[in-house]
N, C-alpha and C positions, 0 to 999 in steps of 0.2 A: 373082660369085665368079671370081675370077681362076684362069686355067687355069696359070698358076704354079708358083701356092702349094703348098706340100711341108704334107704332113701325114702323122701317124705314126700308127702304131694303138694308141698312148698318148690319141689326142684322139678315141677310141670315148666315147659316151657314158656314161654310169653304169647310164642304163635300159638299155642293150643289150645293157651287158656282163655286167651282170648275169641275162637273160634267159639269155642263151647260158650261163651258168655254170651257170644252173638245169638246162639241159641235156646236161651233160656229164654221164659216169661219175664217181662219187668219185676214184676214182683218178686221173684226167686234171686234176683243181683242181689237185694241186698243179705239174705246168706250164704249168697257165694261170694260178697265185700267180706264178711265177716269171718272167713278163714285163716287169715294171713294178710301181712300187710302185700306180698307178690301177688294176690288173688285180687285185691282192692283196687291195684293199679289198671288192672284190665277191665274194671268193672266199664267205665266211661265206653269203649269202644262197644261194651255190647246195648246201651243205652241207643247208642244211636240206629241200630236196626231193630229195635224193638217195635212191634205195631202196637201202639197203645198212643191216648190223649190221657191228660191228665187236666182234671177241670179244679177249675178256682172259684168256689161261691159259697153264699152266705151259711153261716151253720150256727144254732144257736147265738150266743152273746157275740162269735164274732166269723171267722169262715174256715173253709177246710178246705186241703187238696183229696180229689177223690180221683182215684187212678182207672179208668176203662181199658182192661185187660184183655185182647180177644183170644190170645193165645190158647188161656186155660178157660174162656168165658166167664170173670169175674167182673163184680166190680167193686174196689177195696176204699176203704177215708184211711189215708195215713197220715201218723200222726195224730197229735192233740188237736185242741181246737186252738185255730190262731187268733189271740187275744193281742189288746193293745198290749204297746211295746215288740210285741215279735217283727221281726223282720217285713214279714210280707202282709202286714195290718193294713189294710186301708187302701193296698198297692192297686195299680190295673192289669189286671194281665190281658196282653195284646194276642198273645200266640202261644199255642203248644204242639211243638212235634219234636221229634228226634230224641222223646223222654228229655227234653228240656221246656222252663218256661218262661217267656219274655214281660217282665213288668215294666211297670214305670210308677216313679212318684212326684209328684208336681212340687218343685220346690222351691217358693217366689216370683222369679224370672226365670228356675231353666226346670227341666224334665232330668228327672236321673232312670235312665234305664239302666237294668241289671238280669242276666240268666242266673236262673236257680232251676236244679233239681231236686228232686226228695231225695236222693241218695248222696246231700248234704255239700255239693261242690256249687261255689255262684262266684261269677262271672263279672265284676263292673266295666259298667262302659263309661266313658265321657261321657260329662253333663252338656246338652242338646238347649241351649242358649234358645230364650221366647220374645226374644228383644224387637224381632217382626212386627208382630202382633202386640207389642208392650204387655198384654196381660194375658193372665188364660182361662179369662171370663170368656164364656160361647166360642169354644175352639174347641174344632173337632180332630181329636188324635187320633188315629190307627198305624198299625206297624206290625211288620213282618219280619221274618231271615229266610235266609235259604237253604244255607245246609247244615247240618251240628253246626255248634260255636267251636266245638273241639278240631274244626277243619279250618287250615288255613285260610279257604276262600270265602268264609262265612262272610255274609255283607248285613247287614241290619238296614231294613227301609224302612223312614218314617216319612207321614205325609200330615199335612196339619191345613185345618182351615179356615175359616169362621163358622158356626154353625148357621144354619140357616131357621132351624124352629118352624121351620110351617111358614115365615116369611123371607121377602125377599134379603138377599145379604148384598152388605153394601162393598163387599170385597169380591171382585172374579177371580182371584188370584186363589193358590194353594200353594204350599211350599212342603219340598221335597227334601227329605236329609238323609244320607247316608253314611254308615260304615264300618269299612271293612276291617277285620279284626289283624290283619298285616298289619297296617296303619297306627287303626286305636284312635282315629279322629275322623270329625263330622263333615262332610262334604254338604252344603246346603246349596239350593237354586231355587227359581221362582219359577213355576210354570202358569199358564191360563188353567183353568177348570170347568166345567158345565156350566151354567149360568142357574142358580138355582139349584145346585144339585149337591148332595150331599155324601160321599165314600162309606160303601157297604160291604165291600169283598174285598178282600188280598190274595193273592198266590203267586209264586214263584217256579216257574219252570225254563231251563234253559238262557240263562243270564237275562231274564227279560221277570220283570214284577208285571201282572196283570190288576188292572183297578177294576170296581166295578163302581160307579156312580147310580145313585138314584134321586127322584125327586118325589118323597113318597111313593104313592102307587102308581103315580102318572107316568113317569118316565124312568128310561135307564141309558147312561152312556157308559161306553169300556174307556179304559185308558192303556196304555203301556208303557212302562219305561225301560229302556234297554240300557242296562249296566256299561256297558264299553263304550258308546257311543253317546251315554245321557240324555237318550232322545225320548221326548216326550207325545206321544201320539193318540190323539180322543179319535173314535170311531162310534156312529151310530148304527144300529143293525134293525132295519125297520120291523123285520117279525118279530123279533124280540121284544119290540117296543110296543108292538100290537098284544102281545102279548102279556105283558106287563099288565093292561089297561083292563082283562080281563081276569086280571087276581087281586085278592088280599093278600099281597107276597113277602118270603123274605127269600134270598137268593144268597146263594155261596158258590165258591170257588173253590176247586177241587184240582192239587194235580194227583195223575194217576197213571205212574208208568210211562212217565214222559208228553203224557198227553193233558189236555185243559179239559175240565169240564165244569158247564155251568147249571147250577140244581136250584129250579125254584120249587116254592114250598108254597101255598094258599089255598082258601077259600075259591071255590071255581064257579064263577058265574055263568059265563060265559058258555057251558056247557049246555045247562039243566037249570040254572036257576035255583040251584039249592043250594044253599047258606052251607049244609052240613057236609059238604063236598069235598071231600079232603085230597089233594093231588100235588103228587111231584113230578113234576119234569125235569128230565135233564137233558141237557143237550153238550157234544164235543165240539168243539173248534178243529176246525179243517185249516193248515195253515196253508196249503195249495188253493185253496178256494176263496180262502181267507175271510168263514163265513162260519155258520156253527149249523150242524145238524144234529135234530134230536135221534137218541137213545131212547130204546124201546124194551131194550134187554140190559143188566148188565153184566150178563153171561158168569164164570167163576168168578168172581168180584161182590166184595161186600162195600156199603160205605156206610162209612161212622161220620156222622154231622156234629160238628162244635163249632159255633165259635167263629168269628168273621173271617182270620185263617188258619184254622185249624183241624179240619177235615180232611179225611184221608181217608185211602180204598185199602183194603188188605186180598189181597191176588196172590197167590190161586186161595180161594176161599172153604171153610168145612160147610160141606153142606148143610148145617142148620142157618146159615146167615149167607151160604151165598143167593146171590142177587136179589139180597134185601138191603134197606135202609137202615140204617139204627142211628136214633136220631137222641142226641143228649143234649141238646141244648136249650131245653125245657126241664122245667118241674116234676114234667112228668116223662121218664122214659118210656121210648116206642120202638117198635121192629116192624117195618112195612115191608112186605112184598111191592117189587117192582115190576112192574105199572102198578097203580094200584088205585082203586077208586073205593075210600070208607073201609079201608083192610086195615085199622089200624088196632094193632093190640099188645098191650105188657109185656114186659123184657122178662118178670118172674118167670117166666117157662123155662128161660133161657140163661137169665144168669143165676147167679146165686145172691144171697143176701150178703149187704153187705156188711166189711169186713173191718172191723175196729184192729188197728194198728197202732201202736206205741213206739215209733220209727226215731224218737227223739234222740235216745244215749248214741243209736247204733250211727246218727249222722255226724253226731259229734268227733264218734272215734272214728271215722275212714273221712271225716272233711281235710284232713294235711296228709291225705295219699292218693287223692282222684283228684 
């Protein structure tokens, strides 16, 4: 090798730069997209090992994505504010992880779902036919994926069903769509559902979608659906469900390192009788038991709450957020220590304020290289 030769850090290799991309903060891809169109290419692969949610909600006249960064403990609004005519106006977002996020927009008779990231690459899928249902008056969507969309296996779960409002629904039925991005088309079936119950939680672990059902405060039933086999399977778990009766709850599903775990959130009556009783429980699934045991600790482990499935653990954790909660899926963010009884208090300590981004030009120029 000639001591010469000029070389640039355009002729980094693909393995390397991709490596290093895996290890950035979210936020940092997009100036390291902005290098070169060979830097941009790699950007996607480090998107998908990034810990971060990005939330979708109301901002001024119209909404914003606001990116929760735990890397560098930020938290950024990128971008303008998305006003009618933008792409993602009006949209629902169903799910955020993998630094992507899963919308939908009702259109007549079908759903158009589409992935987007902020770092300007989106994803259409087939339009998800409402022809079941004829309309989509009182129909309740939720939907998930599994893994990047940038991964062959990626599968998209949707489950749809009548709403029930507080009364009874004159449909038992739910219907199930999937699919996989091999494919690129919708697999639908019809399964039974709770009787009265209405889908609160998604997650994905291990080719199997986990449901959670509820009936308000009163009851909970799990569901499963297994990818390979299309097998649909309701389970009731009585502490849980005693337990249920003793919160003002909301419950999510987490996976975490292969494992399930289920996190309620309420008013605890049940205890003390004090209204102002603020408590989370979580508990893992034991699949040899095939039962769920609560968690008391969650040791180096942090969890970020969003979002019906959108939650996720970051392991091994820095010690200012391990085995704490940090909970964004309110108005108001919080960081609870875990267990925790009335320990709740402001993320200001912890994160920084946040951060106005003008992300618009930079998505334009790297959208035809990612």
């Amino acid at each position: 090798m000639s001591l010469n030769t000029k070389y640039s850090w355009s002729d980094l290799s693909v393995d390397i730069l991709s490596s290093v991309a895996e290890r950035l903060p979210y936020i940092d891809l997009f100036s390291f997209g902005a290098v070169c169109k060979r830097w941009r290419a790699c950007v996607v692969r480090g998107i998908q090992y990034a810990p971060v949610v990005i939330r979708y909600c109301s901002y001024q006249q119209g909404y914003a994505l606001e990116l929760v960064d735990l890397l560098p403990m930020r938290l950024h609004r990128i971008g303008n504010t998305i006003l009618q005519g933008h792409l993602l106006f009006d949209c629902r977002l169903h799910a955020s992880k993998h630094g992507w996020l899963l919308f939908s927009k009702p259109q007549q008779e079908q759903y158009s779902f589409f992935f987007y990231n902020p770092l300007g690459k989106i994803m259409e899928l087939p339009r998800l036919d409402m022809d079941t249902f004829n309309t989509q008056k009182d129909v309740k969507v939720a939907a998930t994926f599994s893994t990047s969309p940038t991964c062959d296996d990626c599968v998209i779960f949707v489950i749809l069903h009548r709403s029930t409002d507080g009364l009874r629904s004159t449909s038992k039925d739910c219907i199930i769509s999937t699919c996989n991005l091999r494919d690129n088309r919708w697999i639908t079936r019809k399964y039974p559902r709770p009787n009265d119950h209405e889908v609160g939680a998604l997650a994905y672990v291990d080719g199997v979608f986990h449901c959670v059902f509820y009936m308000r405060c009163l009851s909970i039933t799990f569901a499963t659906f297994h990818l390979a086999l299309a097998d649909w399977v309701m389970t009731d778990y009585s502490a849980l469900s005693k337990l249920a009766l003793a919160f003002t709850w909301k419950c999510y599903l987490v996976e975490s390192g292969g494992e399930l775990l289920l996190v309620f959130y309420g008013l605890d009556y049940y205890f003390d009788g004090n209204r102002d009783s603020l408590y989370w429980h979580i508990y893992r699934f034991d699949p040899s038991r095939k039962d769920w045991t609560r968690l008391f600790t969650l040791g180096n482990r942090a969890l970020l709450i969003y979002g019906m499935s959108s939650s996720i653990t970051i392991s091994p954790a820095k010690k200012e957020i391990a085995d704490k909660i940090l909970c964004f899926d309110y108005e108001r963010t919080s960081c609870i220590t875990y267990p925790s009884r009335i320990q709740k208090y402001s993320c200001q300590s912890i994160y920084s304020s946040i951060l106005s981004m003008d992300m618009s030009h930079f998505r334009e120029s790297i959208s035809n290289f990612i």
